[in-house]
N, C-alpha and C positions, 0 to 999 in steps of 0.2 A: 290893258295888259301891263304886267310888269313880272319885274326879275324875282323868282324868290333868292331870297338872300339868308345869310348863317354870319356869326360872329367869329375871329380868328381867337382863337383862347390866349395866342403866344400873346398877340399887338392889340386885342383890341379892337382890330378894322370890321368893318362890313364887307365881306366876299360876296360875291357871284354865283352861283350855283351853275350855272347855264339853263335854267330851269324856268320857261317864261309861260306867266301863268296870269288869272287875276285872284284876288282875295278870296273870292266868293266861292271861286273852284276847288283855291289850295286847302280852304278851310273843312271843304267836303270830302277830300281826299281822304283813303285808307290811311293808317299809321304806317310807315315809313323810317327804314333807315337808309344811309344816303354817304358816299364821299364826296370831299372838292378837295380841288389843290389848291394850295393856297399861293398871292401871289409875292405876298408878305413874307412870309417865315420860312415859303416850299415847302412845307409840310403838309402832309395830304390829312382833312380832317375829320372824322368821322362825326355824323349827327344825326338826329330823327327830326320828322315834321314839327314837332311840337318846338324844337329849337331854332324852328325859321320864320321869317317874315316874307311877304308878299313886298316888294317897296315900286310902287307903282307914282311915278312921277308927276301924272296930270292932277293924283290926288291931294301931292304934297304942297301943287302950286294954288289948287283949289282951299287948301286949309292957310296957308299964307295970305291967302287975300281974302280969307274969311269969306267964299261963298259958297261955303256947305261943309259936311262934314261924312269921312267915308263911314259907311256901313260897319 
């Protein structure tokens, strides 16, 4: 499982959605529009699915040590 996440447009950063999902789910999902606050700029931001990521942790440590590769 992991966070789906969105990009702040002002900074840059990777935000939070509150949205905890895995890849395979978020990918099946309906299209989708969506706000988040931001913790960066405090601007609330608007997005659709197609503008988010899945950032799912154990995958990222999985691809660092080179023992697989996610889906």
């Amino acid at each position: 499982m992991g966070m789906v996440m969105v990009r702040c447009p002002q900074t840059g950063h990777a935000i939070s959605t509150g949205i905890k999902t895995d890849r395979e789910s978020f990918r099946r999902s309906t299209v989708f529009f969506s706000r988040t606050p931001c913790p960066f700029c405090r601007a609330d931001h608007a997005w659709f699915a197609r503008d988010a990521w899945v950032d799912e942790p154990s995958i990222r440590v999985r691809r660092r040590r080179g023992g697989g590769s996610p889906a």
